[in-house]
C-alpha positions in Angstrom: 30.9 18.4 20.9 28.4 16.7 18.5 24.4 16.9 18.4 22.5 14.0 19.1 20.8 12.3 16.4 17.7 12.5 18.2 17.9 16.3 19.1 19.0 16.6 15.5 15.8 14.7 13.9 13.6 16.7 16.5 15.2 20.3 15.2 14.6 19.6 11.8 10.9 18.4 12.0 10.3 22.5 13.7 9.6 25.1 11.0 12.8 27.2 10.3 11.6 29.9 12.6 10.8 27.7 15.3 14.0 26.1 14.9 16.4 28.9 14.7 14.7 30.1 18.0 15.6 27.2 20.2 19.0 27.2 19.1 19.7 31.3 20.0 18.7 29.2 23.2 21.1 26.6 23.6 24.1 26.3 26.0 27.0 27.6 24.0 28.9 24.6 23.9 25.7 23.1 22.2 25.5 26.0 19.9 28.7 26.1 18.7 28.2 22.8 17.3 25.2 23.2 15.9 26.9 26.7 14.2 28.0 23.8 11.9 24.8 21.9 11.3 24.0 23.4 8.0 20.8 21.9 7.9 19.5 23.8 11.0 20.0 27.2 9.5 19.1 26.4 5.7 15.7 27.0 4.0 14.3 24.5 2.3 15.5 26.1 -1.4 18.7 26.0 -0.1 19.3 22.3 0.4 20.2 19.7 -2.0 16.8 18.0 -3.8 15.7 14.6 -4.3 15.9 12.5 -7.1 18.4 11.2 -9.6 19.1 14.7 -11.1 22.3 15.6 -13.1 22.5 19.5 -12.4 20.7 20.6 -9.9 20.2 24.7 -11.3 19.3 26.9 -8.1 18.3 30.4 -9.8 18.4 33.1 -7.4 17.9 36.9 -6.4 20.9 39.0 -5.8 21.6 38.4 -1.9 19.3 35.0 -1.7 21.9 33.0 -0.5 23.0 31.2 -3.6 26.3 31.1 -2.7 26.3 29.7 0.4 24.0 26.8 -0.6 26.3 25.9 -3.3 28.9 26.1 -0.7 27.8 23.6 1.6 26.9 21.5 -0.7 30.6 20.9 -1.4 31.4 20.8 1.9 28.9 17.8 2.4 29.8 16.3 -0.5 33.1 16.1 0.5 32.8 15.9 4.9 30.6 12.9 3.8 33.3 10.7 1.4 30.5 11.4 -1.1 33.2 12.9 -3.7 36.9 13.5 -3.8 37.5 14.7 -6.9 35.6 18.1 -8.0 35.6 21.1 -10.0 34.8 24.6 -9.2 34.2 27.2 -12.2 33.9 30.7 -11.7 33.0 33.6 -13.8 36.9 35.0 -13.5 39.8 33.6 -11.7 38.5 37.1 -9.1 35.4 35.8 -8.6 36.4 31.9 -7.7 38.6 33.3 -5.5 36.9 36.3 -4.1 33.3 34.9 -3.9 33.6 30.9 -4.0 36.8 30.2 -1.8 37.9 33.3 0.7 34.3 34.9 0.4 32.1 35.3 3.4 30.0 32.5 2.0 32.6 31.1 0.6 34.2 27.5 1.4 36.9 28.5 3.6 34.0 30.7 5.9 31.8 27.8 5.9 33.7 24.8 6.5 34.4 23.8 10.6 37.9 23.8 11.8 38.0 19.9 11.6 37.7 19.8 8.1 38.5 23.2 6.6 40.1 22.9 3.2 44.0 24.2 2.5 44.1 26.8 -0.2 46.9 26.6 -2.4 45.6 29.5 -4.7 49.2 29.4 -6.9 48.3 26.1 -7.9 44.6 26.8 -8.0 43.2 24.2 -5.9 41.7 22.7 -2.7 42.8 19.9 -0.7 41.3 18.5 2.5 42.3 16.6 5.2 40.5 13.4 4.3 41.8 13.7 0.8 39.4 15.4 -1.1 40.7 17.5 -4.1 39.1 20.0 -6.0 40.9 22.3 -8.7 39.5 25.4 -9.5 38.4 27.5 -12.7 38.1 29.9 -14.8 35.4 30.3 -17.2 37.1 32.9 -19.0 39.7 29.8 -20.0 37.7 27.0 -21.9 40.9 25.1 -22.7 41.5 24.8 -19.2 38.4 22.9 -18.9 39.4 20.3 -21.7 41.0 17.3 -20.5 40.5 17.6 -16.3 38.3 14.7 -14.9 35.8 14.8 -11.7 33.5 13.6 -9.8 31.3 16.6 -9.3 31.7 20.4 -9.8 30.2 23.3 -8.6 29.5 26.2 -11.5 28.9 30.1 -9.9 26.9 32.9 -11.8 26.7 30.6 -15.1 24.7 33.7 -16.7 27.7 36.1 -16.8 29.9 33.3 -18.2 31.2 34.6 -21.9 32.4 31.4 -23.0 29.9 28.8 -23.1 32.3 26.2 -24.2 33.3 26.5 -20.6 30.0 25.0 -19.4 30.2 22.2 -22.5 34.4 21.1 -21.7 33.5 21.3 -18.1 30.5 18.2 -19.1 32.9 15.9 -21.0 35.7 16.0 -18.0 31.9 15.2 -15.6 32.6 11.7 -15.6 34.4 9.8 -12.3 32.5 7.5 -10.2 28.9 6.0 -10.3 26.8 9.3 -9.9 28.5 12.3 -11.2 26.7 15.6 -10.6 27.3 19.6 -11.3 25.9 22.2 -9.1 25.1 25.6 -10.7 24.2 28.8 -8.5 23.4 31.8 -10.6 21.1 35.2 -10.8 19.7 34.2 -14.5 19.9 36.0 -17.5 18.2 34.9 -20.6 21.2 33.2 -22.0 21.2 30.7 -24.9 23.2 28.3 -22.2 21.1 28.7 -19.2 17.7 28.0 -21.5 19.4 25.3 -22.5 20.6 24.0 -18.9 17.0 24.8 -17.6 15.2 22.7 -20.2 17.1 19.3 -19.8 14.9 16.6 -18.4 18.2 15.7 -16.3 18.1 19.4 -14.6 16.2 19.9 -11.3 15.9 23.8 -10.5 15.2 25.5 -6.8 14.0 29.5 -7.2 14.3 31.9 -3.9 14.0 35.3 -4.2 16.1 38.2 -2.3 13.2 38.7 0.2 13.9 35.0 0.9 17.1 36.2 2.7 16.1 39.3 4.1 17.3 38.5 7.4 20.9 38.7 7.0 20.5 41.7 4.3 21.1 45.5 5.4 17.8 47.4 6.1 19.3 50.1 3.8 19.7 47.5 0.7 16.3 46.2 1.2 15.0 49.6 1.6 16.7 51.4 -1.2 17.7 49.1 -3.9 14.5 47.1 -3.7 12.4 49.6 -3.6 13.9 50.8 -6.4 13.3 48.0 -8.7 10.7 45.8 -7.4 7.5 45.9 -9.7 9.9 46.2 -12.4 11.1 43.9 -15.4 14.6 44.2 -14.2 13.4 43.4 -10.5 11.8 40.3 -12.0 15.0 38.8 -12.8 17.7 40.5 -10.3 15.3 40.2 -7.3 13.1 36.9 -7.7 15.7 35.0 -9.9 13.1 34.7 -13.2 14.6 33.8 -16.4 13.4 36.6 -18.7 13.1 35.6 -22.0 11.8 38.5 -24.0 12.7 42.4 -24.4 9.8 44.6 -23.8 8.8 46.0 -27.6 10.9 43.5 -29.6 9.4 42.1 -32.9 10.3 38.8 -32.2 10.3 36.4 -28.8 11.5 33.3 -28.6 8.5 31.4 -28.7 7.4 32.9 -31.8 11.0 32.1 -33.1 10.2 28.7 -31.9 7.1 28.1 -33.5 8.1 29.4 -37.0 10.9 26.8 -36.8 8.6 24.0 -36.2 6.6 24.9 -39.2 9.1 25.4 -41.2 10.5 21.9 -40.5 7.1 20.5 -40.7 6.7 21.7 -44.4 10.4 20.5 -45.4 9.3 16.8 -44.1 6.1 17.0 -46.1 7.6 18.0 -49.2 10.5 15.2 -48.7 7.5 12.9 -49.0 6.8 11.6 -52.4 3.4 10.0 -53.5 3.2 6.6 -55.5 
């Protein structure tokens, strides 16, 4: 059973409160389609932006949901016809599998019976039934990355990645079809590479925190472990997904290093100049 297009329209004008309500509500023939209906459930930080972006970066707090919004946004690339060819890219060959494939927000949780992907994990890829492919990654193998073609790819915890050459092979092979585009879910770290991702004109970036998600978190996490570290500089970055770009106490930040590099350019182009 389907939703109607004008129950659908009407659910997603309610506030996500509202919403969620009236469909604990529903007949459960009714809800178990609309279990499907990402859309219903999502915040607004979780769903795919506007605009003719290039990577859309969503940086997150541990347990904000990152996961499952990059997710479902393969799975409606793909249910949709959008893309059939697509690359997923993990921190470790563990964590594609573990988190991005068979986790609990991974595809195979997420996707509904009538178009649930077949994991072939020996071969490491995805196939589903309308012929969508995507092969999947490790980070911790550049080489891998060098050579493969796609129409879109999906990048997990880009932070912890220790080969950023991963990230810059994965790019080059980012280029089938008329509006190639890379997904990248990650807790930040002040990383040369995610600086570098966040400050592209072409990058659109979403920010939720873990308090954003506190509904489907244990009282005893949100309790304990946030307690523990909110107010904090670590808390900053682990709980409302901040990009931290200087230790406390350290001679030099960045945007001191930034601004001695400009003048130091500046004066090499003036003495370069020669007056006649």
């Amino acid at each position: 059973m389907s939703i109607e297009p004008s129950l659908r329209e009407r659910l997603l004008a309610l506030p996500v409160e509202d919403r969620q309500r009236f469909l604990a509500g529903l007949p459960l023939e009714v809800a178990a389609a609309a279990r499907w209906e990402w859309r219903f459930w999502a915040r607004p930080d979780q769903l795919e932006p506007p605009g003719p972006w290039r990577t859309w970066l969503l940086r997150s707090g541990r347990g904000a949901g990152k996961t499952r919004a990059g997710a479902e946004w393969v799975r409606g690339a793909v249910e949709s016809g959008r893309y059939g060819r697509l690359h997923l890219v993990g921190r470790t060959d563990a964590d594609v599998r573990g988190t991005m494939v068979e986790g609990p927000s991974g595809l195979l949780a997420i996707s509904p019976p009538w178009c649930r992907p077949t994991y072939r994990p020996r071969l490491r890829r995805l196939s589903w039934p309308n012929g969508a492919l995507a092969l999947l990654f490790s980070a911790e193998e550049p080489d891998r990355l060098r050579g493969p073609q796609c129409e879109a790819a999906w990048c997990d915890e880009l932070a912890s990645w220790s080969y950023p050459e991963s990230y810059h092979n994965l790019l080059f092979g980012l280029r089938l079809g008329s509006d190639p585009r890379c997904v990248v879910t990650s807790t930040p770290r002040p990383t040369a590479l995610l600086r570098e991702l966040a400050g592209k004109a072409s990058t659109v970036q979403t920010v939720s925190s873990t308090y954003s998600n506190r509904a489907n978190l244990a009282p005893a996490f949100l309790e304990e472990i946030l307690a523990a570290y909110e107010g904090t500089r670590l808390g900053r970055q682990e709980i409302y997904g901040e990009i931290l770009e200087d230790v406390p106490g350290a001679l030099w930040s960045h945007a001191l290093l930034d601004e001695l590099r400009l003048v130091s350019m500046t004066k090499q182009s003036c003495r370069s100049v020669t007056i006649q």
